[in-house]
C-alpha positions in Angstrom: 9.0 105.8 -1.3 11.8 103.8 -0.8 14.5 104.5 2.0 16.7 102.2 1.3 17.9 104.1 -1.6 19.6 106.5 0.6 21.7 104.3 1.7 25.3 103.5 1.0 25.0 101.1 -2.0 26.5 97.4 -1.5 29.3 96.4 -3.5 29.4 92.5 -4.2 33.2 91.6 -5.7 33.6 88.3 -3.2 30.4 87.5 -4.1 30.3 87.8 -7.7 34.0 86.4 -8.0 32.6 82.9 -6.4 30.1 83.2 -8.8 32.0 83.4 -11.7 30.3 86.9 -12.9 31.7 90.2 -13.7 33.8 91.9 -10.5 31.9 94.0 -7.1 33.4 94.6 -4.0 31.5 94.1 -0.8 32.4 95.0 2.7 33.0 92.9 5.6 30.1 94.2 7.5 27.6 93.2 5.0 29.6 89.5 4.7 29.0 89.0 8.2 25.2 89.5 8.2 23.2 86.2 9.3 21.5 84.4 6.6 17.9 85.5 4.7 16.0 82.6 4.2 13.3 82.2 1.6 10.5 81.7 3.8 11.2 80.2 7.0 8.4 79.5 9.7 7.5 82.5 11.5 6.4 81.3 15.5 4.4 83.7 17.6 5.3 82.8 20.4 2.3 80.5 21.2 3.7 77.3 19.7 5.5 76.5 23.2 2.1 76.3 25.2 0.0 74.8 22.5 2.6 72.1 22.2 3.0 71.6 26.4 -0.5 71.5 26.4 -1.2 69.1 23.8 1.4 67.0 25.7 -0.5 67.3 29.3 -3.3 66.0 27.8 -1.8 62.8 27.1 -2.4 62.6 23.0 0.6 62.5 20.7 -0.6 60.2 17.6 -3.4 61.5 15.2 -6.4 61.2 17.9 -7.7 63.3 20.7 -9.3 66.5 20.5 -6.4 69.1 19.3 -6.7 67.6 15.5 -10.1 67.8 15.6 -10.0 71.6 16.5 -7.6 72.8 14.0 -10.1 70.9 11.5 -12.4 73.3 13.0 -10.7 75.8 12.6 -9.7 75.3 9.5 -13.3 74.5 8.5 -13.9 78.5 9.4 -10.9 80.0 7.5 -11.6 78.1 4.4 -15.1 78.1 4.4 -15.4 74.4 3.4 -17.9 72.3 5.4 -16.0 69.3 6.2 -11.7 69.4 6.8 -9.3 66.4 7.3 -5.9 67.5 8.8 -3.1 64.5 7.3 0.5 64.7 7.5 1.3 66.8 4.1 -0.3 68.3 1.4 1.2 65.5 -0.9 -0.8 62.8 1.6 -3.7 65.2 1.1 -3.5 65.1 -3.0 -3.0 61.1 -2.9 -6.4 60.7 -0.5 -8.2 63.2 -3.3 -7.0 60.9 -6.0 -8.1 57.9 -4.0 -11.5 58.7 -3.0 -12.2 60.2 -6.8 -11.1 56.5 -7.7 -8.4 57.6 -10.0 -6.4 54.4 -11.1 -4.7 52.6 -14.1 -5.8 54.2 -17.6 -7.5 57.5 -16.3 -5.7 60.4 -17.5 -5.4 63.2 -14.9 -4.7 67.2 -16.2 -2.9 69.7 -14.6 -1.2 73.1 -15.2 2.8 71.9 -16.2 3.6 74.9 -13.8 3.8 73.2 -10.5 5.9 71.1 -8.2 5.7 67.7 -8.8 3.6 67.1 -5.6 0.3 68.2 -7.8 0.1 65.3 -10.1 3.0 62.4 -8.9 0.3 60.8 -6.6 -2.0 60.4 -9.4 0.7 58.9 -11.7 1.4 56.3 -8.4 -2.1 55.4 -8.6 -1.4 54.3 -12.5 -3.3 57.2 -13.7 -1.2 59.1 -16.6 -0.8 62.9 -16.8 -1.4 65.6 -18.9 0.1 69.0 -18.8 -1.8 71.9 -19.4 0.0 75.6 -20.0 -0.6 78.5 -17.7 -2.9 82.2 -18.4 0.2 84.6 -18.4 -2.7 87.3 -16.3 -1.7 85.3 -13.5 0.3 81.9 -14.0 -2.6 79.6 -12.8 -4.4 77.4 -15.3 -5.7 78.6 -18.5 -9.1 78.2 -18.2 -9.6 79.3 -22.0 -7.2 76.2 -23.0 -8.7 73.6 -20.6 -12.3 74.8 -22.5 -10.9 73.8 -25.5 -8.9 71.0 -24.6 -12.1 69.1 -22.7 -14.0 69.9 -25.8 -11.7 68.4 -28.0 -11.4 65.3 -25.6 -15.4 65.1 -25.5 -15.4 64.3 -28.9 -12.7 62.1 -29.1 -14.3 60.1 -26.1 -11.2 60.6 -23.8 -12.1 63.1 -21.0 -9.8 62.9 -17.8 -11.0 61.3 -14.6 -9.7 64.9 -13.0 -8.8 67.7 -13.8 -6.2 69.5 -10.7 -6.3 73.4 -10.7 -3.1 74.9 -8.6 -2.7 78.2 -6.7 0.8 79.2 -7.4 3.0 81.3 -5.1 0.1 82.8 -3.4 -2.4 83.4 -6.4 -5.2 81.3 -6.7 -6.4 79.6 -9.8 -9.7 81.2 -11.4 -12.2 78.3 -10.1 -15.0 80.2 -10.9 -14.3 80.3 -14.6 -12.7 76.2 -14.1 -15.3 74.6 -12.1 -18.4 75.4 -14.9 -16.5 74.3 -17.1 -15.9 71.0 -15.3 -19.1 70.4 -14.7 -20.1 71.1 -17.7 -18.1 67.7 -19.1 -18.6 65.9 -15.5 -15.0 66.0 -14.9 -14.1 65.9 -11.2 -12.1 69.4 -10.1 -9.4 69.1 -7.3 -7.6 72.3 -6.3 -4.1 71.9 -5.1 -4.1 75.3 -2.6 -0.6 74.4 -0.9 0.5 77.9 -2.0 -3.1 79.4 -1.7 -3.9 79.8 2.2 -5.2 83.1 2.5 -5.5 84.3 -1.1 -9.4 84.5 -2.5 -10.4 84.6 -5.8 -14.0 85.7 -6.6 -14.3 86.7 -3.1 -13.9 83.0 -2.3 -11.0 81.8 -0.2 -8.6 79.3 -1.8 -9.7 76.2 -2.7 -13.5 77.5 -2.2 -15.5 75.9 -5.9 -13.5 72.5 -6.0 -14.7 69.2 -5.1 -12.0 68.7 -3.0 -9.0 70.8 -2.4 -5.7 70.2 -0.8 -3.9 72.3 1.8 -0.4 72.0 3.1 1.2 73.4 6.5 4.9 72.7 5.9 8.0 74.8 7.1 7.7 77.4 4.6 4.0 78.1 4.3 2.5 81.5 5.7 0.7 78.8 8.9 2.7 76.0 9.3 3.1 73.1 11.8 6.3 72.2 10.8 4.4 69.4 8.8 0.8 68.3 7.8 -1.7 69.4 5.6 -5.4 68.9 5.1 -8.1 68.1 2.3 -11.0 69.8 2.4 -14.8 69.2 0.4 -18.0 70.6 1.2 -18.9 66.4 0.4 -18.9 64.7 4.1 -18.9 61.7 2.0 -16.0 62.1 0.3 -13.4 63.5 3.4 -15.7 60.7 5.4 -14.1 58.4 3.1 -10.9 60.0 3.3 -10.5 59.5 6.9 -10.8 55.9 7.0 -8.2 55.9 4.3 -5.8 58.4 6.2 -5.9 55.6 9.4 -4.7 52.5 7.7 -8.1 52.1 6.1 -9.9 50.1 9.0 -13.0 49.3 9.4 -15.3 48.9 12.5 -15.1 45.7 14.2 -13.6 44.3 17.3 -10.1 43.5 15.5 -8.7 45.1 12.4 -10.9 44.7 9.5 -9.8 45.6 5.9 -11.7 46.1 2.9 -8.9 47.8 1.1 -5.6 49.5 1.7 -4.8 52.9 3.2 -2.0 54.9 4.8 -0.9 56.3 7.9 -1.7 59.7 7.2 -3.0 60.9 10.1 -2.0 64.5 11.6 -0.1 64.4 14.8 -1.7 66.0 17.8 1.4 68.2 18.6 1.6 69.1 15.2 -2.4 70.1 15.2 -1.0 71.9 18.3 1.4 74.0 16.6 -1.1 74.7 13.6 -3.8 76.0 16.1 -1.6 78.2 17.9 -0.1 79.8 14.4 -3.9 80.0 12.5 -5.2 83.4 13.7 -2.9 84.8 12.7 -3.0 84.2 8.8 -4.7 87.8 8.0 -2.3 89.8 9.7 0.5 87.2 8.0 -0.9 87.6 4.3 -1.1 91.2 5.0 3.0 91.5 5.8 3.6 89.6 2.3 1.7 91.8 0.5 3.5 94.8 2.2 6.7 92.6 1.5 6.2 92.5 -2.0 4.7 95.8 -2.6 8.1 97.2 -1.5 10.3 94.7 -3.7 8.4 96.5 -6.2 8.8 100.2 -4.9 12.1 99.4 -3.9 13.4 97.9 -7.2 11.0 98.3 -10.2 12.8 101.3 -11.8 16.2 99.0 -13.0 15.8 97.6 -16.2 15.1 94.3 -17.3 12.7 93.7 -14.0 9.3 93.2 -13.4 7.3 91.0 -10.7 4.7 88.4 -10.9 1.4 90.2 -12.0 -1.9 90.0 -9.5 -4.7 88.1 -11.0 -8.1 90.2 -12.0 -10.2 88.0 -10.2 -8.4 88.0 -6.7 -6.1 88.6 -3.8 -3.6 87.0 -3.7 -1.4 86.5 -0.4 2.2 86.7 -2.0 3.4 83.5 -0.5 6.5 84.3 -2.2 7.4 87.4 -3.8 8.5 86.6 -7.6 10.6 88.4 -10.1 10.8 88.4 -13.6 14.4 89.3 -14.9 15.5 90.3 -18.5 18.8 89.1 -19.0 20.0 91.5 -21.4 18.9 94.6 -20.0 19.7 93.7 -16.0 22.9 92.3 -16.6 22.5 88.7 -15.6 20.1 86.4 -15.6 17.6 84.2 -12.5 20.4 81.4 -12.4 23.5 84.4 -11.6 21.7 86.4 -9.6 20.8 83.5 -7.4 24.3 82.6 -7.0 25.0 86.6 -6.5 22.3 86.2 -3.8 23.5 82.8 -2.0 27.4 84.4 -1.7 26.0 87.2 0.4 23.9 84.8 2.5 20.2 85.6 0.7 18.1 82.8 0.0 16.1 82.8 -3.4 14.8 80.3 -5.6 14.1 79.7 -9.0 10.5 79.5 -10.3 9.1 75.6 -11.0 10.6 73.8 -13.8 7.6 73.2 -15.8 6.7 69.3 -15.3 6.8 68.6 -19.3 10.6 69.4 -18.9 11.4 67.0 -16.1 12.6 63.9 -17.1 10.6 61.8 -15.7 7.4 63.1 -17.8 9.2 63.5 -20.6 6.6 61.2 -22.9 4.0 62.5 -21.3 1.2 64.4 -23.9 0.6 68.3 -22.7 -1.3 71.2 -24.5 0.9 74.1 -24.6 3.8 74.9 -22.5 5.3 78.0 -23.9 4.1 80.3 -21.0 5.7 77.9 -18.4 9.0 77.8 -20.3 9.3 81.7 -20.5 8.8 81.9 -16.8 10.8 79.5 -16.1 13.6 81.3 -17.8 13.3 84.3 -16.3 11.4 83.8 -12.7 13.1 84.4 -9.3 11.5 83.7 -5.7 13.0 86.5 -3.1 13.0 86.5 0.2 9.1 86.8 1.6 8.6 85.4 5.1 6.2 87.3 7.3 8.9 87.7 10.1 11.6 89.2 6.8 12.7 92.3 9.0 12.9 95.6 6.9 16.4 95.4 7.6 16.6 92.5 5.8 14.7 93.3 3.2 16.7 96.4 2.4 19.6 94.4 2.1 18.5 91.8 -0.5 17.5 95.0 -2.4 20.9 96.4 -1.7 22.4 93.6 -3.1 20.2 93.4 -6.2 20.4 97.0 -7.0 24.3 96.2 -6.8 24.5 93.3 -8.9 22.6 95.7 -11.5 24.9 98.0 -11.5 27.6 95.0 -13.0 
């Protein structure tokens, strides 16, 4: 049940006024509230020792023993066999792309659903995208479309290089319906699970079925460091490979030896520090967001024109963000007012990705679909979700929506 309809309703005039929508009221008390944040980092309380630690032992750069334990670590809570921990998840997608010797005339595919971190690494590296529309069971890609799509392409003699499956806001792409069929047309499979830590699918943790998959630890992630991320492969070859790349690319010798150019990707040891200390807790973390989102659902599911981002058949996913669909017409307003609603009485929210055929800077580029993305993108909402959200807070964005309904 939910309490929070018991309470006294918020009114949101000011608000709405700002915004340029139909006229609330809302009193002081509520104005005066600090700020909900989307998803801010949620410390345990550990970070402080794990960081003075790191610094007693004398390591700061990407070296020493702390990165190599949250690799370990990591290692165990992904199930891969072999980790890499790097600065970001984007660093981790562009050492993917590199050691799968993407370059100049390959095509890469990806679900248009996505930030642009999935596939702009790819298109540095010369290769040109394609975007791929989503399964509306659970936003991820269509493994159905990307069947037919490869076959067509096998018989034109123009399969990708790669082929990049995405978790999206906590929901993992089905790789155990996406990887046979990758293999099946030797087409390289790279999971981008910077939303996915934590979420299974098939029983599998996120990531699990790819050749390689890509993790990221910034600010707003369930485990963050403040920064990094990591690529993981059951191949030791391949992350082997990866690491010389991620540290300027040198080889061994007495001075610096080059073969070919890398980056200075490398994951600071304060920041492995921070990771570390935050890691065990990521069951107890994905656990919170799912209560999180089960109440956005209890709590506002009876108003019209609102529905929430469906939970894929074939997992469990760890509601990274909480999602909302809205119907214009029958709630009153659409995504783009109710954010501003949202953003005059201090809430955070966030529309859904703008699918990547839309953005400008892809607008030539060839896609198969796109009409899934487009509707979500139209109606889609992120609400406040971080695993330290207090129910307090919590009641009041659902104040605050249940008021701007009633406009």
């Amino acid at each position: 049940m939910c309490n929070v309809l018991a309470r006294p309703m918020l009114n949101l005039a000011p608000y709405a006024r700002h915004a340029g929508l139909s006229s609330f009221s809302a009193p002081a008390t509520e104005m005066a509230a600090p700020p909900i944040l989307l998803s801010p980092p949620h410390l345990t309380g550990q970070e402080r020792a794990a960081i003075e630690a790191s610094l007693a032992s004398g390591w700061l750069a990407p070296a020493g023993p702390t990165p190599r334990a949250f690799e370990q670590a990591l290692a165990e809570a992904t199930g891969f066999a072999h980790v890499l921990g790097v600065a970001s998840g984007t660093a981790a997608l562009t050492l993917a792309f590199r050691v799968l010797e993407i370059g100049p005339g390959d095509e890469v595919w990806v679900p248009g659903f996505t930030f642009i971190a999935s596939i702009a690494p790819a298109v540095q590296l010369g290769a040109r995208p394609r975007f791929l529309d989503i399964c509306p069971a659970s936003w991820t890609l269509d493994p159905a479309l990307l069947r037919a799509e490869l076959a067509k392409a096998a018989r034109e003699a123009r399969l990708p290089k790669a082929v990049v499956a995405v978790d999206i806001y906590g929901q993992c792409a089905a790789l155990h319906q996406i990887a046979p069929v990758c293999a099946e047309y030797g087409v390289a499979l790279v999971s981008d699970s910077a939303e996915g830590l934590g979420a299974t699918q098939a029983g599998l943790p996120a990531g699990r079925g790819a050749l390689l998959a890509a993790f990221s630890f910034n600010g707003n992630k369930i485990i963050t460091a403040g920064g990094g991320g990591a690529l993981a492969s059951d191949d030791p070859g391949l992350i082997a490979r990866a690491r010389v790349l991620a540290h300027q690319a040198k080889t061994p010798a007495p001075h610096y030896e080059h073969e070919t150019t890398g980056y200075s990707f490398g994951l600071p040891s304060v920041l492995a520090a921070v990771g570390l200390a935050q890691l065990p807790g990521l069951v107890a973390r994905v656990a919170r967001r799912r209560a999180i989102f089960q109440r956005y659902g209890e709590c506002l599911g009876d108003l019209p024109g609102i529905s929430f981002m469906p939970e894929a058949p074939w997992g469990r996913a760890s509601r990274w963000l909480t999602v909302m669909l809205l119907d214009a017409e029958a709630f009153g307003m659409g995504p783009e007012g109710l954010s501003r609603v949202l953003a005059m009485a201090e809430i955070e929210s966030r529309p859904v990705w703008k699918p990547l055929h839309m953005q400008p800077v892809f607008r030539d580029a060839p896609r198969a679909g796109g009409v899934v993305a487009e509707a979500l993108f139209g109606r889609g909402l992120c609400l406040p979700s971080g695993s330290g959200l207090a129910p307090d807070g919590q009641d009041r964005v659902i104040r605050a929506i249940r008021a701007a309904a009633r406009g």
